[in-house]
KOLBAPA-729173 format. One line per 10 residues: their letters; for each residue x negated, y negated, z of N, C-alpha, C. Coordinates in steps of 0.02 Angstrom, whole numbers, always signed. Layout:
A = X:Y:Z:X:Y:Z:X:Y:Z ~ ...
END
This chain:
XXXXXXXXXX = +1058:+176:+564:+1060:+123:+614:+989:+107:+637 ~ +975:+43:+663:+916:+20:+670:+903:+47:+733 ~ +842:+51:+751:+819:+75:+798:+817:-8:+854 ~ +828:+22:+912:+847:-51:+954:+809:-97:+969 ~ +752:-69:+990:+691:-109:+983:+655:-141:+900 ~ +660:-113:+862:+638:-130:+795:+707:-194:+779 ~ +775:-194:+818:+824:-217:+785:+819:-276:+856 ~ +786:-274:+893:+764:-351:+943:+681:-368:+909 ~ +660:-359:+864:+610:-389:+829:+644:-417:+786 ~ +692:-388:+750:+695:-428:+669:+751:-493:+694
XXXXXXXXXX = +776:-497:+757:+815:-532:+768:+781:-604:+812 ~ +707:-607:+826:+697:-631:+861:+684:-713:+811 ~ +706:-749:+874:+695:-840:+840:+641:-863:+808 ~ +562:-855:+857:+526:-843:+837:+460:-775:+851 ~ +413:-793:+811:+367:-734:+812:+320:-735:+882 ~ +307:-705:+942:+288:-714:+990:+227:-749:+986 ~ +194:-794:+1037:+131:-852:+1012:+81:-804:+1075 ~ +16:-794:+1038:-18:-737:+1095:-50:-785:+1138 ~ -71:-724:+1187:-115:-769:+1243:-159:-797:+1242 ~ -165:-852:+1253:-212:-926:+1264:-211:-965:+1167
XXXXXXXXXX = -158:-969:+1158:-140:-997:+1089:-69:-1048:+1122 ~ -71:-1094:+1095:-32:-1121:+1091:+10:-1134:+993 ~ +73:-1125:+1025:+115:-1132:+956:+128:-1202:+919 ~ +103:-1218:+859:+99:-1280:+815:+184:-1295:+812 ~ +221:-1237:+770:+269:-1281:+754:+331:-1180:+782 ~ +383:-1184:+733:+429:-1137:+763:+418:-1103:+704 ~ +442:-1059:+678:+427:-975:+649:+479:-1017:+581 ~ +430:-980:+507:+473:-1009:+487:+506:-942:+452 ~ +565:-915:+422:+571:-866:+383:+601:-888:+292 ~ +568:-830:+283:+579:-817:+196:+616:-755:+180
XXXXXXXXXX = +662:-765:+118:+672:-727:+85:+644:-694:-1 ~ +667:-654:-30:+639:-639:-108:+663:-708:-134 ~ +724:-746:-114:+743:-811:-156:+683:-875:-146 ~ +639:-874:-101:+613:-931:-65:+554:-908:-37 ~ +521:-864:-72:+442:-823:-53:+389:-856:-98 ~ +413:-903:-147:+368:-920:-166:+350:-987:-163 ~ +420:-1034:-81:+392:-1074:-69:+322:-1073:-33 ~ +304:-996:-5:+283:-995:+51:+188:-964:+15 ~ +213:-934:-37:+143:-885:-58:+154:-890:-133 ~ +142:-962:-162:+173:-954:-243:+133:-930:-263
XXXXXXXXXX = +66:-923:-270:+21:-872:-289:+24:-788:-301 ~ +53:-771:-229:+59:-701:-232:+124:-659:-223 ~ +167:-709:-223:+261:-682:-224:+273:-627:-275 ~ +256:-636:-345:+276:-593:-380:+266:-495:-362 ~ +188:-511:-334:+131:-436:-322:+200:-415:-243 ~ +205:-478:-183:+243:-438:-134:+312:-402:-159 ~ +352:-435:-178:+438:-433:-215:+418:-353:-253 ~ +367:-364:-300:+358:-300:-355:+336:-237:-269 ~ +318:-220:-223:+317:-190:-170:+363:-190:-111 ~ +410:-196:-147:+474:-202:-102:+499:-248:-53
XXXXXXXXXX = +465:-298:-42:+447:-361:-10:+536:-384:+17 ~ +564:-388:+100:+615:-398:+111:+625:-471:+150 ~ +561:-496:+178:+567:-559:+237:+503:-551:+242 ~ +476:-620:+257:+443:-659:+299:+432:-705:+351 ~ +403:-703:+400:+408:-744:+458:+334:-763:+470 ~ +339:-837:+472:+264:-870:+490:+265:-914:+533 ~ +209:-941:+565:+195:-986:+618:+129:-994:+648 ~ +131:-1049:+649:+42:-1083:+651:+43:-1084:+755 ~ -15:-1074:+764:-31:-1062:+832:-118:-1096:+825 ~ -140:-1127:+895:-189:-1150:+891:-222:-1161:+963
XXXXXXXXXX = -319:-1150:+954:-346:-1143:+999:-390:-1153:+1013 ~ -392:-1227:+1030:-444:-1280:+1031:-462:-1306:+967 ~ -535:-1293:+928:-521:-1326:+882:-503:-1277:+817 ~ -482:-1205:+834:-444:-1146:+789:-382:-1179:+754 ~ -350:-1155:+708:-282:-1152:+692:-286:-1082:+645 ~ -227:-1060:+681:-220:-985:+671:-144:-989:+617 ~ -129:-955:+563:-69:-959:+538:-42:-871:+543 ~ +2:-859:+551:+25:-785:+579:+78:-772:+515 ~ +85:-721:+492:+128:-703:+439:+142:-637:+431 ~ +200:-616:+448:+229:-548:+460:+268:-534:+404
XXXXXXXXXX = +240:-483:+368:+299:-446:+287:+330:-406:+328 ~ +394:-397:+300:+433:-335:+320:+445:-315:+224 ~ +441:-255:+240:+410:-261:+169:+463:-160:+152 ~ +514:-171:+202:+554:-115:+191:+546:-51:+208 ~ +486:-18:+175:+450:+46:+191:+389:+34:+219 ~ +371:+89:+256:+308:+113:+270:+263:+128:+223 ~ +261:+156:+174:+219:+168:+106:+201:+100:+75 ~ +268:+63:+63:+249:-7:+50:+204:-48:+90 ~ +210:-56:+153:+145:-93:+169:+90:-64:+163 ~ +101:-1:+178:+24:+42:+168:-15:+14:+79
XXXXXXXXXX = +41:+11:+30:+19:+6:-26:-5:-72:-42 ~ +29:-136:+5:-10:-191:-6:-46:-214:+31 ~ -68:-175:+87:-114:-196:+124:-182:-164:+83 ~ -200:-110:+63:-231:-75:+23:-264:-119:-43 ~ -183:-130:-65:-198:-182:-140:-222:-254:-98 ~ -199:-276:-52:-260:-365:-45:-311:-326:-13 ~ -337:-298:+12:-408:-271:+35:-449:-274:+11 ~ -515:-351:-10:-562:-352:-23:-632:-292:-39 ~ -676:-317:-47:-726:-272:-46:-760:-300:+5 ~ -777:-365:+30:-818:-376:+91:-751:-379:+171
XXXXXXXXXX = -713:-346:+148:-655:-317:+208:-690:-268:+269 ~ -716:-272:+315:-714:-232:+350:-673:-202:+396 ~ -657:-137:+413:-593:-79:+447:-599:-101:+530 ~ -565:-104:+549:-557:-96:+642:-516:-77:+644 ~ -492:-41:+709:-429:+1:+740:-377:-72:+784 ~ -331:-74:+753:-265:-89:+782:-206:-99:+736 ~ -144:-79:+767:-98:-65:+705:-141:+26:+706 ~ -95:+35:+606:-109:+92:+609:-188:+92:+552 ~ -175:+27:+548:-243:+4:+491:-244:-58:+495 ~ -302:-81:+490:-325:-147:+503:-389:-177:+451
XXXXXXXXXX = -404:-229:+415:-460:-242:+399:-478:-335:+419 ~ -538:-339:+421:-532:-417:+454:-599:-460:+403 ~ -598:-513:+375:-648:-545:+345:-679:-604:+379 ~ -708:-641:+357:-733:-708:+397:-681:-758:+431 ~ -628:-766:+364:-581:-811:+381:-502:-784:+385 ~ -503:-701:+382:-414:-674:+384:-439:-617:+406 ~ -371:-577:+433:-369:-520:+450:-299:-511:+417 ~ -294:-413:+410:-234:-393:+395:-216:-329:+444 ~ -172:-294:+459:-146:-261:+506:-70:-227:+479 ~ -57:-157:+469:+23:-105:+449:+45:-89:+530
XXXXXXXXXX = +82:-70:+544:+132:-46:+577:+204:-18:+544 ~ +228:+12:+547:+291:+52:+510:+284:+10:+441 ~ +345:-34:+431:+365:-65:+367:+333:-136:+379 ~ +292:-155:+434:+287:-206:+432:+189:-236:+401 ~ +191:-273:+376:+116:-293:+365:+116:-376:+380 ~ +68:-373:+437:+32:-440:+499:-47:-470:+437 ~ -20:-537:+434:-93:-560:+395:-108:-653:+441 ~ -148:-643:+454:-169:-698:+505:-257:-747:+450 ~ -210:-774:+460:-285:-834:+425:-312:-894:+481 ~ -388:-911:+477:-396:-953:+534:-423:-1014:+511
XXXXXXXXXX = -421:-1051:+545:-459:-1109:+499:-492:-1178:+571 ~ -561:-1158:+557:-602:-1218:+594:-634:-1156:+680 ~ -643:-1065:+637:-656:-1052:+667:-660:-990:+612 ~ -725:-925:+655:-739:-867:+622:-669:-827:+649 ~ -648:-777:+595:-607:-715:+601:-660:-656:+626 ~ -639:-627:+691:-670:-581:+743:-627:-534:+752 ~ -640:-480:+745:-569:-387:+756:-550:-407:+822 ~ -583:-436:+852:-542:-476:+928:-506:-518:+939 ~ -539:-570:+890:-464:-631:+868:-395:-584:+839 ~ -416:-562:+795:-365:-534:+767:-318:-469:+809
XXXXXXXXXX = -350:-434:+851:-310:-396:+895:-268:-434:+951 ~ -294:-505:+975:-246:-563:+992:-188:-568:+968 ~ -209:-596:+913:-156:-640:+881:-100:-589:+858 ~ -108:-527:+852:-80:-466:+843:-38:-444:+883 ~ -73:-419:+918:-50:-392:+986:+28:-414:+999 ~ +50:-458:+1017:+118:-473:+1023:+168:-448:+999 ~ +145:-447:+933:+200:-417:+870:+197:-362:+859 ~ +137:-338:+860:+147:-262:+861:+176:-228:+914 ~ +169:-248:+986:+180:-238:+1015:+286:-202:+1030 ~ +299:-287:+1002:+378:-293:+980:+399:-232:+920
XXXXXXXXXX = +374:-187:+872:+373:-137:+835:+381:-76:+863 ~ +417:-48:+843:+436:+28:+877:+369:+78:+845 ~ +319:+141:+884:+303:+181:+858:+314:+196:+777 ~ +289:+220:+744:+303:+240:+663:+268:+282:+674 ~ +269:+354:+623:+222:+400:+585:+200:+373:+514 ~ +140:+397:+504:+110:+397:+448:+179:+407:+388 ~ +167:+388:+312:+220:+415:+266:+188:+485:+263 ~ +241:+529:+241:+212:+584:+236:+173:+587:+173 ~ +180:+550:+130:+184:+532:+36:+61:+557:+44 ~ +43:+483:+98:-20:+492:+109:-63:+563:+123
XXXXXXXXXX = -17:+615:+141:-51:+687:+131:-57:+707:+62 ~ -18:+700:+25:+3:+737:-58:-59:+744:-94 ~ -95:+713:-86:-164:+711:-114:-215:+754:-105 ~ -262:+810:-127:-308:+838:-92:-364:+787:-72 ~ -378:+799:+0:-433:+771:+15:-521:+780:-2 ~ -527:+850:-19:-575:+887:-38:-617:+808:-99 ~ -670:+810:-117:-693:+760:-160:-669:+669:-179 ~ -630:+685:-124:-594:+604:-129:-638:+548:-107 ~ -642:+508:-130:-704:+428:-103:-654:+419:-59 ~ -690:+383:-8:-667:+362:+59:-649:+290:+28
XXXXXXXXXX = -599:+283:+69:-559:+209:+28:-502:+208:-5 ~ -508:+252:-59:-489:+236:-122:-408:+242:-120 ~ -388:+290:-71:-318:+309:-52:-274:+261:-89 ~ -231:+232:-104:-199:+194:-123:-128:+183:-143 ~ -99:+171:-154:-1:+164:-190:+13:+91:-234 ~ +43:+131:-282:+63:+92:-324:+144:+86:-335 ~ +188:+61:-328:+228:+66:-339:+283:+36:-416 ~ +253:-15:-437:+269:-21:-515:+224:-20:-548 ~ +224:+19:-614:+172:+8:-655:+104:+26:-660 ~ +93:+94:-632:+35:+82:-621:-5:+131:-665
XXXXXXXXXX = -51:+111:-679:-109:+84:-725:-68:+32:-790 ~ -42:+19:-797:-14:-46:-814:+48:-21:-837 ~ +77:+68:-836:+125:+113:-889:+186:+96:-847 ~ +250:+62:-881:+310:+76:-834:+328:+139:-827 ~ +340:+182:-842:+323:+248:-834:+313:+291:-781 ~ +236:+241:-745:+243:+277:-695:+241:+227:-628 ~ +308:+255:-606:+321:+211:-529:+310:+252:-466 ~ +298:+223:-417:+284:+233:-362:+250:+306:-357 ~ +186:+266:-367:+122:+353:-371:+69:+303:-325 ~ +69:+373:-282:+19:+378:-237:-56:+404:-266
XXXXXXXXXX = -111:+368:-268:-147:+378:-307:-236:+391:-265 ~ -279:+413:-282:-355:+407:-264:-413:+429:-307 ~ -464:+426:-289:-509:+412:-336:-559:+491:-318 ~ -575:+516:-373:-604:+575:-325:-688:+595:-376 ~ -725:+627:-346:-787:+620:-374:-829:+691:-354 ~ -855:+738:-404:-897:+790:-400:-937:+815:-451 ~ -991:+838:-433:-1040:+852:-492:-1054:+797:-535 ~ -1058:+755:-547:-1056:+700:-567:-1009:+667:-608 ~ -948:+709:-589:-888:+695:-626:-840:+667:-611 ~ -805:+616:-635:-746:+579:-568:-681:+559:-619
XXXXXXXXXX = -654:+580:-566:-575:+556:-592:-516:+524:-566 ~ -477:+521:-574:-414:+480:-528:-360:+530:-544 ~ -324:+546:-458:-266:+584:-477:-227:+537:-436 ~ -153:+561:-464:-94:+528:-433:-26:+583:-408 ~ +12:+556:-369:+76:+605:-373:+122:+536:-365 ~ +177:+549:-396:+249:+511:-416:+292:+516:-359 ~ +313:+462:-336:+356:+504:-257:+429:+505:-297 ~ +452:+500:-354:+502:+484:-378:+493:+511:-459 ~ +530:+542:-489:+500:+541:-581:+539:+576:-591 ~ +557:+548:-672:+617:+594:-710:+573:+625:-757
XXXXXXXXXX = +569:+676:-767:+508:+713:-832:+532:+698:-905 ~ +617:+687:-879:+626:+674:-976:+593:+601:-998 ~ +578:+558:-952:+540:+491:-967:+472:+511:-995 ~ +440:+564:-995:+393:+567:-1037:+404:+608:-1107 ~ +447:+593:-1138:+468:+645:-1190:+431:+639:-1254 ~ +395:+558:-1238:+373:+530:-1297:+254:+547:-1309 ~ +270:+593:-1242:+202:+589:-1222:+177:+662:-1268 ~ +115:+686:-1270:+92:+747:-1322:+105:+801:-1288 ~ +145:+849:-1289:+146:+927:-1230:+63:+944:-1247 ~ +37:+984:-1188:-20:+1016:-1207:-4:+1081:-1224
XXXXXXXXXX = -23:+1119:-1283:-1:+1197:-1293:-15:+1242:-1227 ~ -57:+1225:-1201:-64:+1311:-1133:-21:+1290:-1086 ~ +22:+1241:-1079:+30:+1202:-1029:+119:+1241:-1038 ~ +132:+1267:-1098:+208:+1267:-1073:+271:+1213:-1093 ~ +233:+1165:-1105:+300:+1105:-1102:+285:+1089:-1046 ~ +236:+1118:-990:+232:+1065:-898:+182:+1036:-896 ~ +135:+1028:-958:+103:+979:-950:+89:+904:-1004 ~ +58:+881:-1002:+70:+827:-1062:+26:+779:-1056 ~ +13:+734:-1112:-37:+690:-1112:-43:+636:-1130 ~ -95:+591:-1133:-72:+519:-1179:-148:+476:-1159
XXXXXXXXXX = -179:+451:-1211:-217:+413:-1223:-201:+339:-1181 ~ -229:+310:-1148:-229:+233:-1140:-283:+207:-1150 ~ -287:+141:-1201:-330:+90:-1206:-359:+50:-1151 ~ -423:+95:-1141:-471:+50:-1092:-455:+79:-1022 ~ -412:+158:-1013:-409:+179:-963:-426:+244:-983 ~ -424:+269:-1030:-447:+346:-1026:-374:+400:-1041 ~ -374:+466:-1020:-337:+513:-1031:-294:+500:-959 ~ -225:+484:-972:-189:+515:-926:-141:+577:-938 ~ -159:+622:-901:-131:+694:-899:-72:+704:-862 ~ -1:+725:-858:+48:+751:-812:+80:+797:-806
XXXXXXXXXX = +78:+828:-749:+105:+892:-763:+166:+896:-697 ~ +209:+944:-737:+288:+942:-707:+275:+1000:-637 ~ +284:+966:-563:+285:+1027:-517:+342:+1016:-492 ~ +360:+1077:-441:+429:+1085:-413:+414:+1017:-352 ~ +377:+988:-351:+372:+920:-298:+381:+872:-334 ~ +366:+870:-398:+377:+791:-444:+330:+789:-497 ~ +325:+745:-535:+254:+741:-571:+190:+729:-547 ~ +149:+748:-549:+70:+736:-516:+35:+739:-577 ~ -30:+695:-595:-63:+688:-642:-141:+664:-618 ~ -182:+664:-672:-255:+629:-677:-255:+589:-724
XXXXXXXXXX = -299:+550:-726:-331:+491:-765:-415:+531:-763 ~ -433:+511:-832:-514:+514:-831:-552:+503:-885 ~ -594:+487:-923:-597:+473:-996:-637:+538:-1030 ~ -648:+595:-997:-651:+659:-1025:-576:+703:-1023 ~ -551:+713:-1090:-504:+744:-1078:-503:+788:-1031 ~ -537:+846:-1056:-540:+926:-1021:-547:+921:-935 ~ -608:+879:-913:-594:+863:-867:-522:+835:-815 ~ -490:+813:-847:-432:+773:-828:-393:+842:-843 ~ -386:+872:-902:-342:+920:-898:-354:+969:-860 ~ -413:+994:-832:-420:+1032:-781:-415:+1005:-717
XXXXXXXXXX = -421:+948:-689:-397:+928:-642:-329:+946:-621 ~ -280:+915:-678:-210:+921:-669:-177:+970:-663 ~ -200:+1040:-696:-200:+1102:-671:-210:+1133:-593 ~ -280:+1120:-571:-275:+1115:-514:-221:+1073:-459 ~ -209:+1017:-473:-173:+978:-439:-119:+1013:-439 ~ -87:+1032:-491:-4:+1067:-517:-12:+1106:-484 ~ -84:+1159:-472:-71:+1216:-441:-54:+1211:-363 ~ -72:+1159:-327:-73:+1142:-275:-34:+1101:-234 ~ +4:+1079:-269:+73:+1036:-257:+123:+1076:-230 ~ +163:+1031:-164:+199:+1068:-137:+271:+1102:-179
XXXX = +304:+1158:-147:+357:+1161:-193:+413:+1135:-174 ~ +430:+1099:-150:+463:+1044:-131:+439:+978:-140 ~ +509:+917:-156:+484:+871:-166:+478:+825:-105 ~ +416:+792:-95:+421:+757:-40:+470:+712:-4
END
């Protein structure tokens, strides 16, 4: 059952218009059938992240026009994972929501399942504009915790950033779905590990066992990505990417060794 407050947000007419904005027109909403009246560009990337509704509405302030656009996007991991995936490189971080990044002309903003993206036009994007235009809606959002999925990873050697989720496809393998993934770097050596929040091990049946490994670990070449390695733990599959094998296979060892024994 919905939580009551989260269930007087998703019900509301429109999306609240913040202070000292005036509202252009009324909230409009979308579904997966009709998301790509709204974002034909990028419908396919939300839908493939679990993408459930949209609600938008233009607000304006003086000579600003602000457009407001709220994903409900199902899970918590999921917005975490497409706010992550549109996050530029000239994105800079501010605190509101549980993550925030803001550029010249947009800002983006998570709260539980929900992801806030505000675009402005005939004015600069400021972490102040954007905690405005915010504010309302988040406000209307019940508390959330972090997913727990975002611990699974060791932090030890990890690039700051890189955290990330993929949920279909990722590094282009159907194979592997919904892996939580980061980028990690030592001695001058770097690699990418992942953990699967979901995985059947007989889906890799077609992949190489490694001999020391038992049958729990396994491997497979990709074109133009390097070695991906996986190995079977009592939490799920967890693996590396890296274009030195050994490296990657010693990673994944470690990782296996370190994985909870339970699945998340």
């Amino acid at each position: 059952m919905l939580a009551p407050t989260l269930l007087i947000f998703l019900t509301l007419t429109d999306l609240p218009v913040p202070a000292g904005w005036t509202a252009v027109d009324k909230t409009q909403v979308y579904d997966s059938s009709s998301l790509y009246d709204a974002i034909n560009g990028g419908a396919d990337l939300f839908i493939h992240y679990g993408f459930v509704e949209l609600r938008t509405r233009e607000v304006t302030r003086g000579q600003e026009t602000a457009e407001l656009s709220v994903y409900d996007m199902g899970e918590a991991i999921n917005a975490f994972g497409i706010l992550r995936r549109e996050r530029g490189s000239r994105a800079r971080s501010f605190h509101v929501g549980a993550e925030a990044w803001v550029t010249d002309v947009q800002c983006a903003a998570r709260k539980g399942r929900f992801y806030l993206k505000a675009r402005v036009v005939g004015g600069t994007m400021e972490p102040a504009t954007c905690a405005t235009l915010f504010g309302p809606i988040l406000a209307s959002v019940p508390a959330a915790t972090e997913p727990a999925a975002l611990a699974l990873l060791p932090s030890r050697h990890q690039r700051p950033g890189s955290l990330g989720y993929t949920r279909q496809r990722f590094l282009g393998l159907p194979v592997l779905q919904r892996c939580v993934h980061a980028d990690y770097a030592e001695d001058g050596a770097s690699w990418r590990a992942f953990a699967m929040l979901a995985a059947d091990w007989s889906r890799f049946d077609d992949w190489q066992p490694v001999a020391d490994g038992a049958g729990e670990i396994k491997k497979r070449e990709v074109p133009y990505t390097g070695w991906v390695v996986v190995a079977k733990t009592p939490a799920g599959v967890w693996g590396t990417v890296g274009s030195d094998l050994e490296i990657a296979l010693g990673r994944a060892r470690d990782i296996a060794g370190s994985a909870p024994q339970t699945e998340p």
